[in-house]
C-alpha positions in Angstrom: -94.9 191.2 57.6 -91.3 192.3 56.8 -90.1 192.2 53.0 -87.0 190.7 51.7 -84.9 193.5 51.4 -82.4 191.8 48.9 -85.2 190.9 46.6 -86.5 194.9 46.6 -83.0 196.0 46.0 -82.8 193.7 42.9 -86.3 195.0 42.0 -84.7 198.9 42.2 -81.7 197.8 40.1 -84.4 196.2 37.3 -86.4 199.6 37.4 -83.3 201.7 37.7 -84.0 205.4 35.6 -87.5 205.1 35.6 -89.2 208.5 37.0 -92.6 207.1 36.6 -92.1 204.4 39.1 -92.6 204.9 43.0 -92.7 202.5 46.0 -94.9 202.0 49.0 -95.2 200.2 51.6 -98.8 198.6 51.2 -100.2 194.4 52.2 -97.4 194.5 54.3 -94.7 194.5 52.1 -93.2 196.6 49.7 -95.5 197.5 45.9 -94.5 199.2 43.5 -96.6 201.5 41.0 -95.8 202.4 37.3 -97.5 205.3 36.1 -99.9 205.3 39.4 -100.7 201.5 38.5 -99.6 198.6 40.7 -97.2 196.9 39.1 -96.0 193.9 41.2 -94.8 194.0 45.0 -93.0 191.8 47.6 -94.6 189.9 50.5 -92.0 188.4 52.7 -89.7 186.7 50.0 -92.1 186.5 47.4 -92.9 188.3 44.3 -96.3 190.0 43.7 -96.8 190.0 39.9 -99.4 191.5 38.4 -99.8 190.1 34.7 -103.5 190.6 33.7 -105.9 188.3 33.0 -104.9 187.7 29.5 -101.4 186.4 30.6 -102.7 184.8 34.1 -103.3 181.2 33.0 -100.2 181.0 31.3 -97.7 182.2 34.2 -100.2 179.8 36.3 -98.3 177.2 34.0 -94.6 178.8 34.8 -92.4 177.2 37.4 -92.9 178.6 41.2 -95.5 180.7 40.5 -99.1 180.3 42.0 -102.4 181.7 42.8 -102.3 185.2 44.5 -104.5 184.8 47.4 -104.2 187.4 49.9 -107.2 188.0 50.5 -108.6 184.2 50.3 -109.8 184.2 47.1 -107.6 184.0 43.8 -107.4 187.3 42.4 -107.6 187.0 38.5 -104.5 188.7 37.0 -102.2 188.7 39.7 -99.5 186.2 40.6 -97.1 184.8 43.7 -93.5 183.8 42.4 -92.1 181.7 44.8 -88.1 182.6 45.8 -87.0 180.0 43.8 -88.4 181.7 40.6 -86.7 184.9 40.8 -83.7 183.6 42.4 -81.8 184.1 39.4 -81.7 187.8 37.8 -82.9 186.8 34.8 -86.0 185.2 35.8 -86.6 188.1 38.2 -86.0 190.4 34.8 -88.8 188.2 32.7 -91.4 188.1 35.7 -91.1 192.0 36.0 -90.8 193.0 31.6 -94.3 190.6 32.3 -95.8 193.2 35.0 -94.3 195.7 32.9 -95.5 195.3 29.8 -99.7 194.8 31.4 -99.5 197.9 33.4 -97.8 200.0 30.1 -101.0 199.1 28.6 -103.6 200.4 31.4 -104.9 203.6 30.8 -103.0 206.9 31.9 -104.3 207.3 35.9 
């Protein structure tokens, strides 16, 4: 499965700077790691956010954004954000400070 190449050049512009971040391809799309950590990715046009399962309820609650279930199961602390969700830059920007701010708090890798 191909990624959206315009949403993964908006995602570079967000984390713009940032040494500690990398990209790979992985799932079939495009994820990116902070500090080692998965941080959110894309599949097709749609954002991969990972939140944690203190914040996963409540973006469960947020427009466009449902149940990551890649591998037919809901996995707990990640999200899919619809193209509609992060069509805008600053709804991209809050979905990623989100994935940003759960993987700043792992521990170092």
């Amino acid at each position: 499965m191909a990624y959206d190449e315009g949403l993964a050049e908006r995602v570079n512009d967000y984390f713009q700077g940032r040494s500690e971040l990398s990209a790979r391809r992985m799932f079939g799309g495009l994820c990116y790691m902070l500090h080692g950590h998965m941080c959110c990715g894309i599949l097709g046009d749609t954002l991969m956010a990972r939140v944690g399962p203190e914040q996963y309820a409540a973006c469960l609650e947020l427009p466009f954004a449902r149940e990551m279930d890649f591998t037919g199961k809901a996995l707990t602390g990640l999200v899919y954000v619809a193209p509609e969700g992060v069509a805008e830059d600053a709804d991209l920007a809050a979905w990623l400070a989100r994935c940003e701010a759960f993987v700043r708090g792992l521990p170092p890798k």
